[in-house]
C-alpha positions as CSV (number, residue, x, y, z in Angstrom):
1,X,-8.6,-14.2,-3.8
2,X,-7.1,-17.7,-4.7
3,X,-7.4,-20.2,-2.8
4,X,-4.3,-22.4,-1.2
5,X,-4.7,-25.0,-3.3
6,X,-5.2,-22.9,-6.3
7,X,-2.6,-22.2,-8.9
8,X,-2.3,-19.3,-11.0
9,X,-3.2,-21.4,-13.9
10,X,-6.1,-22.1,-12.9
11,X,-6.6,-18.7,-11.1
12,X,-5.9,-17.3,-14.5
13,X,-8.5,-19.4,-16.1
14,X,-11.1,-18.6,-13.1
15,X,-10.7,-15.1,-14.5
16,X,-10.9,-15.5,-18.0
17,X,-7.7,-14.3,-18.6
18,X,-5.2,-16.3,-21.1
19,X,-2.0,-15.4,-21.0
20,X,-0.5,-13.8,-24.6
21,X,2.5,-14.3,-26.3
22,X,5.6,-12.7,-25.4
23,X,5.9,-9.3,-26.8
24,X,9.2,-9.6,-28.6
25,X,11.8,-7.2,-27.9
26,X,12.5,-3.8,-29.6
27,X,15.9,-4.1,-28.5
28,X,18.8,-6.0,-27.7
29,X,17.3,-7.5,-24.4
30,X,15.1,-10.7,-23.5
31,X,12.3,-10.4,-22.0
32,X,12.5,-12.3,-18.6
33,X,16.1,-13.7,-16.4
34,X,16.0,-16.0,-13.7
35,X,18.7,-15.3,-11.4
36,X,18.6,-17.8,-8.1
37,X,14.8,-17.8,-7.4
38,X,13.8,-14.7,-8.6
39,X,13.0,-13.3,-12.0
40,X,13.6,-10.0,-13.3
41,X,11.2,-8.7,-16.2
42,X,12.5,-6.1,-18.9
43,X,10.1,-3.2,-18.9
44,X,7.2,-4.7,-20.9
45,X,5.0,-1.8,-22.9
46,X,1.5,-2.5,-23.7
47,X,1.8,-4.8,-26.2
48,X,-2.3,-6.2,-27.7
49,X,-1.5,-8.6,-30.6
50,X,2.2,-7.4,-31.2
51,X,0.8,-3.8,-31.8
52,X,1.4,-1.6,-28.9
53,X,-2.0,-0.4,-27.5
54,X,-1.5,3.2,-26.9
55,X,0.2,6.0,-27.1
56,X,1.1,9.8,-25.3
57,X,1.6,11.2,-22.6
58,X,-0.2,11.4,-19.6
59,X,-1.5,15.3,-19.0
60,X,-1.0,15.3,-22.6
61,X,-4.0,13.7,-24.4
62,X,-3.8,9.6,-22.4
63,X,-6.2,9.9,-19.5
64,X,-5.5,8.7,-15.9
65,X,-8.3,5.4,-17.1
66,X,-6.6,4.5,-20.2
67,X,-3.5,4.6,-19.0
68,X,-4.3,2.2,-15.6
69,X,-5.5,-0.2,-18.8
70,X,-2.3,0.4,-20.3
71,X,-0.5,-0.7,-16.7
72,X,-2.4,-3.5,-16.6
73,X,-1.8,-4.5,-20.1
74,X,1.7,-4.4,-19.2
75,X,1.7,-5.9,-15.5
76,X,-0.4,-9.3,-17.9
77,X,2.7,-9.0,-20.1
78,X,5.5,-10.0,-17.8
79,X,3.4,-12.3,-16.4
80,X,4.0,-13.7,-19.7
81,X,7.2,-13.5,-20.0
82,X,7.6,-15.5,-16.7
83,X,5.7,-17.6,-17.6
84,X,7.3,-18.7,-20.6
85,X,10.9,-18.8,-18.8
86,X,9.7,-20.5,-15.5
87,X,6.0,-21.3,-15.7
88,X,3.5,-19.2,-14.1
89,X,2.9,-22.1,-11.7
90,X,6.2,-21.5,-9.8
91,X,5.7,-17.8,-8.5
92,X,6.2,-17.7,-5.3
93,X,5.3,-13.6,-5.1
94,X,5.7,-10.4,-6.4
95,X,8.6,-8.9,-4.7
96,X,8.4,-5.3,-6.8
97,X,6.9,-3.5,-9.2
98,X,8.6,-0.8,-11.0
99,X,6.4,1.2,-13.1
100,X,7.3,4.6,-15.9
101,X,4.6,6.6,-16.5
102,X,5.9,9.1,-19.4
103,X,4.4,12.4,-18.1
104,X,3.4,15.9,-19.7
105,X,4.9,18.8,-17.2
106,X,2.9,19.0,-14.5
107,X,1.7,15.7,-14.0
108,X,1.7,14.0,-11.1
109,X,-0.6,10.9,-10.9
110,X,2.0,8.2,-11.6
111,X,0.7,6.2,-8.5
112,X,-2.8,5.8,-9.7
113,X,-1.4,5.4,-13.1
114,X,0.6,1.9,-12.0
115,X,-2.3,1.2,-9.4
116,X,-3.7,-0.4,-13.1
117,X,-0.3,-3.5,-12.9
118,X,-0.9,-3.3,-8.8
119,X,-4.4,-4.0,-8.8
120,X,-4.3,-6.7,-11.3
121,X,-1.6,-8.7,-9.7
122,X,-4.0,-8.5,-6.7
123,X,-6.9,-9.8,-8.3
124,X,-4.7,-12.8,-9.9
125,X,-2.3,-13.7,-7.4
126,X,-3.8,-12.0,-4.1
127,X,-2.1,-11.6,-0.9
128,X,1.5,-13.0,-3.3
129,X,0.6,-10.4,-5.6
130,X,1.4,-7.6,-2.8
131,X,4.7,-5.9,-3.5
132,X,7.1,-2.6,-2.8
133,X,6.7,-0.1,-5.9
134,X,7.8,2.7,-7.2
135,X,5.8,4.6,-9.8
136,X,8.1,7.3,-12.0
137,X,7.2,10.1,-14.2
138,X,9.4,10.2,-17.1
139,X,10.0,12.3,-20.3
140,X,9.3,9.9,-22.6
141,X,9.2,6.2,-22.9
142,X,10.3,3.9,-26.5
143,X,8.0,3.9,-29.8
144,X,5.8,6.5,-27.8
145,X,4.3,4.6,-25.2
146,X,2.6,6.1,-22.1
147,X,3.3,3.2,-19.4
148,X,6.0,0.4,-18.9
149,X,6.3,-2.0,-16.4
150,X,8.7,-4.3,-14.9
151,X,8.4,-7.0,-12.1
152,X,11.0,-8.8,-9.8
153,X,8.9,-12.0,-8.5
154,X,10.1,-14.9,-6.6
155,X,10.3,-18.0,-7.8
156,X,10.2,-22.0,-6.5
């Protein structure tokens, strides 16, 4: 856990984990809005190096491991995206994670499946990194991927 005097900077760098560039929209979106002191993420995909990371369905051929990667992956990627529009530095907390798991009939492991963008805010933000959630299971999700997530965080 971080300490007090800790930012996430350096709590990032403690980790070994850089921060990559904003995945750029498929759409006509952006990718983070501050709106008083919070931020609202779009849903960020699992973008690695502009390419997304995987694809599927979860029942379907993506297992319940590569997919918690994939959530991760995605929970690293908004934390991107607030950091470029208010620096990483001024997170106050996670207030809610809302995570789409694109789901074969049957399936019904979405929790674990998002547990992979939970856990990681944990490990880099601790006790601010605790937030309300809600996991979905969907049909399908855009260019084929198995996972997106967004975050609402608060901000200084």
């Amino acid at each position: 856990m971080a300490e007090a005097t800790q930012t996430w900077s350096e709590r990032l760098a403690e980790l070994g984990i850089a921060l990559p560039a904003v995945a750029a929209p498929v759409a006509a979106y952006v990718p983070a809005v501050r709106s008083g002191n919070h931020v609202y993420t779009s849903g960020q995909l699992p973008f690695v190096d502009g390419k997304l990371a995987l694809t599927g369905k979860l029942g379907a051929g993506v297992s319940d491991e590569e997919a918690k990667a994939a959530a991760r992956t995605c929970a690293l990627n908004a934390l991107a995206a607030i950091d470029a529009l208010v620096g990483i530095d001024n997170v106050v907390r996670v207030v809610k994670v809302v995570g789409f798991v694109a789901s074969a009939e049957g399936f019904t492991g979405q929790p674990g499946v998002i547990n992979g963008a939970s856990e990681f805010l944990g490990e880099v933000l601790g006790d601010a990194g605790i937030h309300a959630r809600s996991a979905v299971g969907v049909a399908e999700l855009p260019l084929g991927s198995p996972v997106e997530v967004e975050l609402i965080v608060e901000v200084r």
